[in-house]
N, C-alpha and C positions, 0 to 999 in steps of 0.2 A: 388519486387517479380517477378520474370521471369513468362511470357506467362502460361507456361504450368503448374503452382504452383501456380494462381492466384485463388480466391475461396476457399481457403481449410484453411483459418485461419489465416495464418500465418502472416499476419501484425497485424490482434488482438492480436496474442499470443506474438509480437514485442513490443506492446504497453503497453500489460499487464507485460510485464517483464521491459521494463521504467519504467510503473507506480510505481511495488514493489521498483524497486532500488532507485527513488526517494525518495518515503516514508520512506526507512530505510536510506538515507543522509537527511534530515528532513526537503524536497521541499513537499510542498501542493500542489502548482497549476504548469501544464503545460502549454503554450501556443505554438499557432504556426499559421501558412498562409496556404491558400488553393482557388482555383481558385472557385466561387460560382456558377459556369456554370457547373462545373463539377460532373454528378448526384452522381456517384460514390463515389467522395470524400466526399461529403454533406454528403451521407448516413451512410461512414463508420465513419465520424467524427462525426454526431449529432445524428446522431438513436443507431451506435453498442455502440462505447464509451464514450455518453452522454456526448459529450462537449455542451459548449455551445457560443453564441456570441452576443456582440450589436456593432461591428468595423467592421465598410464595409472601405476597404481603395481603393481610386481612381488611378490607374495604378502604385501600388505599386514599381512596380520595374524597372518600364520605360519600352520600346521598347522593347522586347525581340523574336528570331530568331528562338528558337527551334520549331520543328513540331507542339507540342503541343499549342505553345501560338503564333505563327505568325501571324502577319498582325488584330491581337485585343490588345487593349489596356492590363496590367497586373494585373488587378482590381483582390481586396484579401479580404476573411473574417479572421478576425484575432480570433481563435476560446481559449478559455482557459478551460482547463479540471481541475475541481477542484480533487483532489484526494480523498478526505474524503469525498466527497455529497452522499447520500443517492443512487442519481438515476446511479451515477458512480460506487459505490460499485456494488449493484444490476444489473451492468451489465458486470461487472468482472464476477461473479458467475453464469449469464445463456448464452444460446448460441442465445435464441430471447426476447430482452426487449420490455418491452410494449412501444405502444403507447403515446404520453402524451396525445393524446385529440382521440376519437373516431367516430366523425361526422366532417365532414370537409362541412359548406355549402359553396354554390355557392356565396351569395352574400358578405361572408368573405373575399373571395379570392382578394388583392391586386392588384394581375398580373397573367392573367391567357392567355393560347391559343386557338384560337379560329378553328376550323375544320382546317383553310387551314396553320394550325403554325405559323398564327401572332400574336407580345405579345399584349395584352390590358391591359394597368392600370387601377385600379377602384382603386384610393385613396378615403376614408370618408373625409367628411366633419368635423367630430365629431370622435374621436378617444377612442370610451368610451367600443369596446367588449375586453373581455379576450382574445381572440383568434383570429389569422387573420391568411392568408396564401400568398405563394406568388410561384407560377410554374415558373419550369424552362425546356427549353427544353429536352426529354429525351436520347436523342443525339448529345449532341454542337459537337462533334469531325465531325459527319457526316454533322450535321448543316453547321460550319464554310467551311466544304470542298465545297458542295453542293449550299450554297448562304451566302457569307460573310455580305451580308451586311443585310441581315435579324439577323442573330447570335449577331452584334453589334448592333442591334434594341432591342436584347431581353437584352441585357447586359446594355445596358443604359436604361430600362425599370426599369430592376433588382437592378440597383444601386438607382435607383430613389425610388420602393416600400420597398427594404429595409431601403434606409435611412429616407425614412420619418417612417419608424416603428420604428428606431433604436431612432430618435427624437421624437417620444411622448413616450419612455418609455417602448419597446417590446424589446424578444431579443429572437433570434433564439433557440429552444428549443430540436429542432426534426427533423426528416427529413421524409417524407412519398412518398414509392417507390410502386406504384399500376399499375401491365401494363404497360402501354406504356405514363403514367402521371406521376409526380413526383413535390414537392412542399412542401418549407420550413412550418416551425409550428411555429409560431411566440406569444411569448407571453404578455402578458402587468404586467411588475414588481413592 
């Protein structure tokens, strides 16, 4: 979607018109790739059209040059959009879906930033809540320009909090975008 057309719907209404045409050739599930640094795409993939994911893949697609992914590795969450789920339906039909959890505490949090934008991991020891979280920068475009090598700190933090979610049995459920914070909703299945 070009600059000046970005906001206003139009890749929901892109997706929603996939979804229909899938369901009438008689595809359930979509899947696809998407950069997990990227708050934007997290949101519009796992908050608007409830996908979901437990595939963290490690520099997907090797070395790559363009503006966007230069000079960091091309690490990918592999997301699959069920067509038929309840939480996918229900977000065809409104323009703001809920939440899946409503309290996000501090001590949940997997990977979080601390004042001066460095990641910190807090992996448990015991892997027994419902719910976990894991922040990610809310600017990597400006991050990676401004200090590369913090940006690749936060991304090898991120691979690291999500795969060990991804290994005791969570799986990306949500996405929560508040201010100037932003961080996956992680669930235990």
């Amino acid at each position: 979607v070009i600059p000046s057309r970005q906001g206003q719907g139009i890749g929901f209404a892109l997706k929603q018109a996939q979804r229909r045409w899938a369901l009438e050739h008689g595809f359930k599930v979509i899947a696809w790739t998407y950069d997990p640094l990227q708050r934007g795409n997290a949101n519009f993939n796992l908050h608007l059209l409830k996908t979901v994911t437990n595939q963290y893949h490690v520099n997907f697609y090797g070395e790559m040059a363009d503006g966007i992914n230069k000079g960091m590795p091309s690490d990918r969450l592999e997301v699959t959009w069920n067509l038929l789920d309840k939480p996918v339906i229900a977000a065809a039909e409104s323009d703001s879906p809920k939440p899946a959890v409503d309290a996000y505490p501090r001590e949940l949090f997997l990977l979080y930033g601390d004042d001066d934008g460095k990641p910190h991991l807090n992996l448990p020891s015991a892997w027994n809540s419902r719910w976990h979280f894991a922040e990610i920068p809310f600017q990597i475009s400006a991050l990676k320009r401004d200090n590369i090598v913090r940006a690749k700190a936060w991304q090898l933090a991120l691979r690291e909090a999500l795969g060990g979610a991804f290994a005791h049995g969570y799986q990306a459920v949500d996405f929560a975008d508040h201010g100037k914070r932003c961080w996956y909703v992680l669930e235990k299945i």
